[in-house]
GUZA-938240 format. One line per field, with one value per atom (N, C-alpha, C): residue number from 1; x, y, z. Coordinates in steps of 0.05 Angstrom, whole numbers, plus 5000, padded with zeros to 4 digits. Layout:
BEGIN
nr <- (NUM_...)
x <- (X_...)
y <- (Y_...)
z <- (Z_...)
//
This chain:
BEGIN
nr <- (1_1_1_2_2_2_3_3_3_4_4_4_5_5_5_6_6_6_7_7_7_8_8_8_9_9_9_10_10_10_11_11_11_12_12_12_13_13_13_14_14_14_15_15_15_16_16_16_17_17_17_18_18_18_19_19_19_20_20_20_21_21_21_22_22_22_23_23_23_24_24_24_25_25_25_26_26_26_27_27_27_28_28_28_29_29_29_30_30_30_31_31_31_32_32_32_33_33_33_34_34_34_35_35_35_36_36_36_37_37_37_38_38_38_39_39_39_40_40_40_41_41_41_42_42_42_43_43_43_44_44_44_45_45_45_46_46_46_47_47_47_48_48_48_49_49_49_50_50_50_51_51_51_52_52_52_53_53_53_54_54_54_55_55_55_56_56_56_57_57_57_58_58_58_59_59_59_60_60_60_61_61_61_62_62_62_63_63_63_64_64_64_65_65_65_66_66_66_67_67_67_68_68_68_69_69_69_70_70_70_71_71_71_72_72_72_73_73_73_74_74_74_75_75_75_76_76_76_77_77_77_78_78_78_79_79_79_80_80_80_81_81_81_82_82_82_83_83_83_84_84_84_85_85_85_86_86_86_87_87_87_88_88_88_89_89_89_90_90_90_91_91_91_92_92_92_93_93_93_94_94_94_95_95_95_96_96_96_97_97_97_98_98_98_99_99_99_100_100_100_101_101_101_102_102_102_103_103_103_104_104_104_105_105_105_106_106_106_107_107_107_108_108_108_109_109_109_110_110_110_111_111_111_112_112_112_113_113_113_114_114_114_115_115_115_116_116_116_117_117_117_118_118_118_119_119_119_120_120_120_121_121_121_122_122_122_123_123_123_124_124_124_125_125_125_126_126_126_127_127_127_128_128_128_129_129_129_130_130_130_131_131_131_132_132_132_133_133_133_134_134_134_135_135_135_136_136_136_137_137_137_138_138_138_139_139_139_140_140_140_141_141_141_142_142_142_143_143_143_144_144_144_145_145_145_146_146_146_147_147_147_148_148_148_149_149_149_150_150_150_151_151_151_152_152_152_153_153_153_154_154_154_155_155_155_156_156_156_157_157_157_158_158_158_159_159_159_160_160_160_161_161_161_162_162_162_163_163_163_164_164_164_165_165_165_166_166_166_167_167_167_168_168_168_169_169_169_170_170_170_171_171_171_172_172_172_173_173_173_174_174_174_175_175_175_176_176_176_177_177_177_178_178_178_179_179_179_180_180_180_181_181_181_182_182_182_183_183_183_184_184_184_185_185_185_186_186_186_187_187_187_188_188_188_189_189_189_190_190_190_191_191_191_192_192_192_193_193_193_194_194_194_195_195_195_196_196_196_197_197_197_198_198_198_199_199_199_200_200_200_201_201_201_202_202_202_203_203_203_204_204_204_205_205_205_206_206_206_207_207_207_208_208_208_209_209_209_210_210_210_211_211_211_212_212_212_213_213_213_214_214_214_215_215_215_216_216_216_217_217_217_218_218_218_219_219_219_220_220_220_221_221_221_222_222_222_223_223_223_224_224_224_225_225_225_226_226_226_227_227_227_228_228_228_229_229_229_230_230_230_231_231_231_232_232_232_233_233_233_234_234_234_235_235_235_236_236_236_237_237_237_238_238_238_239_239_239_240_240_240_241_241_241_242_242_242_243_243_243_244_244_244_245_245_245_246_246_246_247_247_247_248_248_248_249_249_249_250_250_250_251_251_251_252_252_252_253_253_253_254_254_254_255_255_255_256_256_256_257_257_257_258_258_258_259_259_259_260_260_260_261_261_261_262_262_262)
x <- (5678_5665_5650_5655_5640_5624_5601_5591_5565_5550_5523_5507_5478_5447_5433_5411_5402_5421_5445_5454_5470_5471_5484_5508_5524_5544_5538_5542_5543_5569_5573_5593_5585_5602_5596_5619_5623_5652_5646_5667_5674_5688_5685_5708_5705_5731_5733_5724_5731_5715_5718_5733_5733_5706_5695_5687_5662_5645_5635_5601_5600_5570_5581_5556_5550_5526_5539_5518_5516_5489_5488_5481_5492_5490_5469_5459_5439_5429_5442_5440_5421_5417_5395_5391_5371_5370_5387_5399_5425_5445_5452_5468_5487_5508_5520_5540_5550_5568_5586_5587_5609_5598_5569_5561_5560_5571_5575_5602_5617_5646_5650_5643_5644_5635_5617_5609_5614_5627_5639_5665_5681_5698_5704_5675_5676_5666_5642_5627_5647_5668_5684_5714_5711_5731_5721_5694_5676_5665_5681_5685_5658_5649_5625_5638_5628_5636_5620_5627_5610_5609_5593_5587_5570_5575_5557_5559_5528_5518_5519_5523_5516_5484_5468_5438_5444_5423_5432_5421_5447_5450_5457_5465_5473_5509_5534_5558_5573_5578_5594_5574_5547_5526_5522_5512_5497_5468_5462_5417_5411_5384_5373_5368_5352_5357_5324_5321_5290_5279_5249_5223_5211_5211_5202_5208_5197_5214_5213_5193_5195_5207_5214_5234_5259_5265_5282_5288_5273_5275_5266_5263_5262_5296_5303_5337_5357_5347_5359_5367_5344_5335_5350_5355_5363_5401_5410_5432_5445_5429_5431_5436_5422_5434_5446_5452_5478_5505_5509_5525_5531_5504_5512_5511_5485_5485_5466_5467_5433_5427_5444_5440_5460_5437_5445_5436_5448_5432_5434_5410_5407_5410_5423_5415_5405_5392_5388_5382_5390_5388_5360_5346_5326_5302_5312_5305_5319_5337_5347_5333_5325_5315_5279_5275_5243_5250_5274_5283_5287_5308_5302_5288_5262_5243_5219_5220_5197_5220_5240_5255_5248_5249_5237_5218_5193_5164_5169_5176_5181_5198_5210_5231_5214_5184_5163_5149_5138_5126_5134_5166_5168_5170_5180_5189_5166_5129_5107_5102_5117_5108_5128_5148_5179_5197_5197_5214_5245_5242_5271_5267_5301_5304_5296_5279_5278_5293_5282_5300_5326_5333_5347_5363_5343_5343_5344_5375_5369_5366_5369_5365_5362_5348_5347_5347_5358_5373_5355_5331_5324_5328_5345_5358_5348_5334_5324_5300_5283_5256_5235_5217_5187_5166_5140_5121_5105_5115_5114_5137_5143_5154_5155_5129_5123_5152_5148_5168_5156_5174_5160_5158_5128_5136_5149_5158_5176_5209_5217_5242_5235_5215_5209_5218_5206_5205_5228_5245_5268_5294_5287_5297_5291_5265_5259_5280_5279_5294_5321_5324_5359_5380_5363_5375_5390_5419_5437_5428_5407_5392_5380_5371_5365_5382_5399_5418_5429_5430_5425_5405_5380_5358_5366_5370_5371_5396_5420_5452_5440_5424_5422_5396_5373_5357_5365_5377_5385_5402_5413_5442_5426_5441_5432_5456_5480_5504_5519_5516_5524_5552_5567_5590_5602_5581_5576_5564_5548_5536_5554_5577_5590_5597_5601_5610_5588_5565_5544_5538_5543_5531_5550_5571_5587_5591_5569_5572_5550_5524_5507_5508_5529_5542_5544_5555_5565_5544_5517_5494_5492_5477_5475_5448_5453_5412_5387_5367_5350_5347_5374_5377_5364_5367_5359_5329_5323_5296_5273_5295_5275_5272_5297_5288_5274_5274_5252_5229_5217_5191_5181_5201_5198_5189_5201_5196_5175_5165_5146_5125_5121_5096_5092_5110_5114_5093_5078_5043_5054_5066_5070_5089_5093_5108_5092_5069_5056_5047_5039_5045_5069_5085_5113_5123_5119_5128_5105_5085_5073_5084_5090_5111_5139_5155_5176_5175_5192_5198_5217_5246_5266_5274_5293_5299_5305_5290_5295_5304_5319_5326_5317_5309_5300_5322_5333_5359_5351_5347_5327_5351_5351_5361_5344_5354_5342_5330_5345_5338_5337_5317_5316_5294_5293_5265_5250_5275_5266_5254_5255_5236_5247_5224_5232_5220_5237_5232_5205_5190_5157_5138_5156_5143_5152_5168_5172_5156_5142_5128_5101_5092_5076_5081_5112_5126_5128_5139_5153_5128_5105_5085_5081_5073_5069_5083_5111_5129_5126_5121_5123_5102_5076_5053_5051_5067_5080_5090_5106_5125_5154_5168_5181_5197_5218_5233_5246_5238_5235_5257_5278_5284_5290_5288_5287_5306_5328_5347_5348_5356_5344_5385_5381_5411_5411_5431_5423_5440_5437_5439_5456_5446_5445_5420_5424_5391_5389_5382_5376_5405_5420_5452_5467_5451_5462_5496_5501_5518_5541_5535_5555_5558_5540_5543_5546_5543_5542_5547_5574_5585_5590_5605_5607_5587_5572_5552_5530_5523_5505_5521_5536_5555_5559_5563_5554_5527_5513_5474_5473_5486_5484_5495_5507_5541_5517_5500_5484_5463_5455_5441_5443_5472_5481_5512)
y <- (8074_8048_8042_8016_8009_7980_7976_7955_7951_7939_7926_7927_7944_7943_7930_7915_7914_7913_7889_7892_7911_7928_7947_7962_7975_7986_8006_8013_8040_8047_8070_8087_8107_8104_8128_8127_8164_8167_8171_8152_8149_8165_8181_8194_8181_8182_8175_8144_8118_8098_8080_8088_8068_8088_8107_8113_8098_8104_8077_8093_8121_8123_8141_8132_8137_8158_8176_8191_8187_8178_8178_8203_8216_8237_8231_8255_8248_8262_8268_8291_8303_8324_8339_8324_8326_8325_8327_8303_8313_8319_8317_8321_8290_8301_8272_8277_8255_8257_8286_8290_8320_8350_8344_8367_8367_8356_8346_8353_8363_8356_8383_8405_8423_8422_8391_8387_8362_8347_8308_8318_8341_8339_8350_8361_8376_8356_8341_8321_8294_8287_8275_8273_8301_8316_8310_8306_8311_8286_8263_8241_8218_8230_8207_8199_8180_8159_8175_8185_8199_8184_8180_8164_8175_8191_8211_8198_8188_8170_8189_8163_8168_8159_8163_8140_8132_8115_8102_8120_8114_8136_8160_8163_8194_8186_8212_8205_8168_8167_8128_8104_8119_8106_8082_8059_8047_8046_8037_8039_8064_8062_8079_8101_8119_8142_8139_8147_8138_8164_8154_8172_8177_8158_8169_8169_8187_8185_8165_8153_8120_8100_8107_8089_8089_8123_8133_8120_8116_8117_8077_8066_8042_8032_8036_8041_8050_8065_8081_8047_8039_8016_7996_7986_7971_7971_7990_7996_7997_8010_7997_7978_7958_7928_7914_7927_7925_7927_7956_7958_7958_7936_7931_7950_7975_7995_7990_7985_7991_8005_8022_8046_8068_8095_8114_8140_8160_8179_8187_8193_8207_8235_8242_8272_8268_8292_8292_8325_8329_8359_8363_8369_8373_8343_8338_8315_8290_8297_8279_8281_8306_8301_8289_8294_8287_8245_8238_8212_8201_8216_8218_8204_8226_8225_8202_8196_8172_8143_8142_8121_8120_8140_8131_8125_8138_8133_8096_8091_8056_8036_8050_8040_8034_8060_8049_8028_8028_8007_7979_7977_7948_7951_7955_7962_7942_7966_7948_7925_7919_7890_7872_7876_7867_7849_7871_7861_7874_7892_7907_7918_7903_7923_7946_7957_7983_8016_8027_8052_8052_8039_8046_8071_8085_8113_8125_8141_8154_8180_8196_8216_8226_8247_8264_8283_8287_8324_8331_8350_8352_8379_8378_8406_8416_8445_8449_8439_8437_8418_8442_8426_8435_8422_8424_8403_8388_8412_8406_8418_8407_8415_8417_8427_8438_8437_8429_8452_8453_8477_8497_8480_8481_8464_8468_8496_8499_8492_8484_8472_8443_8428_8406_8399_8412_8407_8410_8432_8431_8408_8408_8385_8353_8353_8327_8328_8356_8357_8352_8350_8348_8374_8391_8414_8430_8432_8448_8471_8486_8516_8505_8474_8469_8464_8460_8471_8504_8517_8540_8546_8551_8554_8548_8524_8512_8522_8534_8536_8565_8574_8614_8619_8599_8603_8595_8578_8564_8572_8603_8610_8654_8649_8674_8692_8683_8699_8688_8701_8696_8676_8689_8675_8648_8630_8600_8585_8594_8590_8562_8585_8575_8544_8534_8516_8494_8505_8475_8478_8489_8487_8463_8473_8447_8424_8418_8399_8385_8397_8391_8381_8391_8384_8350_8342_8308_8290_8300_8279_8281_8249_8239_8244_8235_8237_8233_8251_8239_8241_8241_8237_8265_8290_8306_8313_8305_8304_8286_8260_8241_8250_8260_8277_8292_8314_8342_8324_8312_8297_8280_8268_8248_8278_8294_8320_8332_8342_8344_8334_8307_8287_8282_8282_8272_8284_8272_8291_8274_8260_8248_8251_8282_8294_8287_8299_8302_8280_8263_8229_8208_8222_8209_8225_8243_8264_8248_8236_8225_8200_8191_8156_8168_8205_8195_8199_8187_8187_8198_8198_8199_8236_8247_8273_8286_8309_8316_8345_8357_8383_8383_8409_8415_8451_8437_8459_8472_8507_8525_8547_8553_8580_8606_8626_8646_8654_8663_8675_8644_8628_8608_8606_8611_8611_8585_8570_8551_8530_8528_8512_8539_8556_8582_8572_8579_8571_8566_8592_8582_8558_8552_8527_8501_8503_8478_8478_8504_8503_8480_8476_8453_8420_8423_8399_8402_8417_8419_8414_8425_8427_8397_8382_8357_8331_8344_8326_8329_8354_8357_8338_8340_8327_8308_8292_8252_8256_8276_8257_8265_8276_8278_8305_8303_8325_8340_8366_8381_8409_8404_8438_8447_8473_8483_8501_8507_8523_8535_8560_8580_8592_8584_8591_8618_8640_8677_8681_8693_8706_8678_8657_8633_8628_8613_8613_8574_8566_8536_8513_8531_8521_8520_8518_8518_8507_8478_8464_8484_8492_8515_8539_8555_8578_8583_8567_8560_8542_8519_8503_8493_8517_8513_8517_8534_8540_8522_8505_8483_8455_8448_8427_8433_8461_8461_8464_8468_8463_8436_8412_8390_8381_8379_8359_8349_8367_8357_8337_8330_8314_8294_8280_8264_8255)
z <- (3325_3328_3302_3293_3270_3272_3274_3282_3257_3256_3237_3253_3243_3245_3225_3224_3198_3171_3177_3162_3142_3166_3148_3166_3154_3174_3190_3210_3224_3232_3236_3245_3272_3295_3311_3319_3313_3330_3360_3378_3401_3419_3435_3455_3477_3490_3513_3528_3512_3508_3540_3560_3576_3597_3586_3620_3619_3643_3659_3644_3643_3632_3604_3591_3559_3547_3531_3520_3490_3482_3460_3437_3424_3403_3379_3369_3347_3337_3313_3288_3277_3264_3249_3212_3210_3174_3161_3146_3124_3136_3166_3182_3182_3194_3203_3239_3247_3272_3270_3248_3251_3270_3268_3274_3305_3327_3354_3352_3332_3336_3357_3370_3384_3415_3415_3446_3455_3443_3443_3459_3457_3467_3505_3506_3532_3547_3534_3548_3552_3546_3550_3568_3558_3578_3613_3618_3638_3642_3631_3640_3621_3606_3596_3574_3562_3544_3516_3502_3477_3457_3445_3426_3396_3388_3360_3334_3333_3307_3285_3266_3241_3240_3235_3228_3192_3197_3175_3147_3127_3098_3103_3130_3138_3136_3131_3147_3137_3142_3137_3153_3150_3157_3129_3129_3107_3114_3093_3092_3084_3084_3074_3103_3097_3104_3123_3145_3155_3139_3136_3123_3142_3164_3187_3213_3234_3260_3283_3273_3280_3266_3254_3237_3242_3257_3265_3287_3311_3338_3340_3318_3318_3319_3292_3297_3320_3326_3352_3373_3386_3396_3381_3365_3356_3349_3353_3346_3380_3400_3426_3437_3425_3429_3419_3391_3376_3389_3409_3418_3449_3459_3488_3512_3497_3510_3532_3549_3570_3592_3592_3608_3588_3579_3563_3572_3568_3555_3529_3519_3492_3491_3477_3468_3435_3430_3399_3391_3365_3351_3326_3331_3317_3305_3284_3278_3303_3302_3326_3350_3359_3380_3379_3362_3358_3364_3350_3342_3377_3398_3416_3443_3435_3450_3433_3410_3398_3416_3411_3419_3454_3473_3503_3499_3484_3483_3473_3463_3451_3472_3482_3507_3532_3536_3561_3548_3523_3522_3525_3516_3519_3551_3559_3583_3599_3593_3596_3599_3569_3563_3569_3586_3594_3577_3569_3534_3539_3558_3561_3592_3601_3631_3636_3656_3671_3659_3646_3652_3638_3608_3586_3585_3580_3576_3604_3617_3643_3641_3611_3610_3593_3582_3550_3553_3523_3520_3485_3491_3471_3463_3441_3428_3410_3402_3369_3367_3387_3384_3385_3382_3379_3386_3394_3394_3367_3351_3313_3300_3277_3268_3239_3227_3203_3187_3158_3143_3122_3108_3089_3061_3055_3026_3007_2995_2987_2991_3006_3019_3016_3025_3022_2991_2969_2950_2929_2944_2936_2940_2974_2975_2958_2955_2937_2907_2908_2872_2875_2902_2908_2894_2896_2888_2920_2912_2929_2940_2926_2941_2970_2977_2999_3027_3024_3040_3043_3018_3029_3044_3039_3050_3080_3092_3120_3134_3120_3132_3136_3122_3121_3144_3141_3161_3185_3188_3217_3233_3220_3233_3242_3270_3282_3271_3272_3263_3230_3223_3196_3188_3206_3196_3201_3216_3218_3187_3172_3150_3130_3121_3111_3111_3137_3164_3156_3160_3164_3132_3114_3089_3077_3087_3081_3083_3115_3125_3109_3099_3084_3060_3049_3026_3016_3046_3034_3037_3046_3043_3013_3015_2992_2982_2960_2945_2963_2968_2974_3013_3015_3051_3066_3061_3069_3064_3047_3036_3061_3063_3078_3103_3120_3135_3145_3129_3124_3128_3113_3110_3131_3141_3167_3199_3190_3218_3207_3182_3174_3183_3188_3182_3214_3226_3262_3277_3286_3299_3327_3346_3360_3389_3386_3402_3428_3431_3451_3471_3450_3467_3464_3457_3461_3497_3502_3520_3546_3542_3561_3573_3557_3569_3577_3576_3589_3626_3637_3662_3671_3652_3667_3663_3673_3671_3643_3636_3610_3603_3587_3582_3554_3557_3533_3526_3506_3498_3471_3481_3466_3455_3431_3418_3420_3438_3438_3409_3385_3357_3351_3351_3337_3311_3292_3273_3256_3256_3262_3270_3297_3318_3339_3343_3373_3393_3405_3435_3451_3444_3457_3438_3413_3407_3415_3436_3454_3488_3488_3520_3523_3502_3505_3512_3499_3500_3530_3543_3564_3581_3583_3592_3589_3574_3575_3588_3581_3596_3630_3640_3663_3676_3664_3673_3675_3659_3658_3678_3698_3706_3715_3677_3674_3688_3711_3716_3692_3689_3657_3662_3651_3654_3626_3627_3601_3597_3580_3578_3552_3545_3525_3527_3499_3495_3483_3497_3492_3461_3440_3421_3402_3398_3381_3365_3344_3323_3334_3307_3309_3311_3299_3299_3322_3343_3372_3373_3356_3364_3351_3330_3314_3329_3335_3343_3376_3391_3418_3428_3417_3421_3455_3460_3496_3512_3511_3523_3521_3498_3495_3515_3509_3530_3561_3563_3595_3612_3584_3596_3594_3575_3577_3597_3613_3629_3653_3657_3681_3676_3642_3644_3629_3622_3613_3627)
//
């Protein structure tokens, strides 16, 4: 599918385009739609309509690249009604998922102010998350230099089994100047987990890597804790001997903790 946000092009590859409900996909830092290419096909197979973005400057995305995760989850929203979506679920992977969950938190407010139908969003899949998600300033800063050691850094830390590495370094490879950088910095700077997780309502998974060092697992129990107390029906799934690279290293096993909530 290729349609215009803001003027600019987007790209999301599509599976399965006639069925009747839709999941929307949503990438890590410097990431693009490729990195779904391991769970678009099960989740489709299983009858949903898959849909895995590019955001914009990511992948055959145009624009610039968000700096922040409201900027992120503003787009999100907007690319929605671009494409006629109004009943979804989201999933998202790291930065994606932070993107996610700011996009329901913005979806209750209009909602509030009846700016948008009821209940958009019927469900979220937050993968690789955290209630923060610090990163190291050294990586930060590498990344600013747009130096290639920063993707090492992220393909070597993010991976529980080594021999996936190779795989997402590559995938890292085809971002452009600057895109992984804005990233990093946009998850960096995000203090807003905690009251984003208060406005949601609808059912949420929170999809955890056992060896994750990245964002580990007990740094999402607050999230979870929070969400529960909104509201939100919360389950939490802890994927066994996988790091942050869930979608790489635990391809199937991440898609059949998803199928139930998308």
């Amino acid at each position: 599918m290729e349609l215009t946000v803001d003027n600019h092009a987007v790209f999301a590859d599509v599976l399965n385009e006639g069925a009747a409900e839709s999941v929307v996909l949503l990438h890590g830092a410097g990431m693009d739609h490729r990195m779904w290419a391991g769970v678009s096909p099960a989740l489709a197979a299983a009858g949903r309509r898959v849909l895995a973005l590019d955001m914009p400057g990511h992948g055959r995305s145009g624009g610039g690249a968000p700096v922040e995760i409201a900027e992120a989850a503003g787009w999100i929203r907007r690319f929605l009604d671009a494409a006629g979506l109004d009943r979804v679920a989201l999933a998202g992977f790291s930065m994606g998922a932070l993107a996610a969950l700011e996009t329901v938190a913005l979806e209750t407010v209009a909602q509030e102010r009846g700016a948008q139908a009821p209940d958009r969003v019927r469900s979220l899949v937050l993968a690789g998350v955290a209630e923060r998600m610090p990163v190291h300033p050294k990586l930060l800063a590498t990344a600013a230099a747009n130096d290639p050691a920063a993707f090492d850094m992220i393909a070597g830390w993010g991976h529980h089994h080594p021999e996936h590495v190779a795989a997402t370094r590559a995938l890292f490879a085809d971002a452009g100047p600057g895109v992984l950088h804005a990233g990093l910095g946009a998850c960096d700077r995000y203090q807003r987990a905690m009251a984003a997780a208060a406005a949601v309502r609808c059912p949420v998974l929170l999809l955890l890597g056992e060896n994750d060092r990245m964002t580990p697992a007990t740094a999402a129990e607050p999230l979870a804790q929070a969400l529960t107390q909104a509201g939100a029906p919360t389950t939490t799934v802890v994927l066994p001997d996988c790091g942050h690279m869930m979608m790489s290293e635990a391809a199937a096993a991440a898609a059949e903790a998803m199928l139930p909530f998308v």
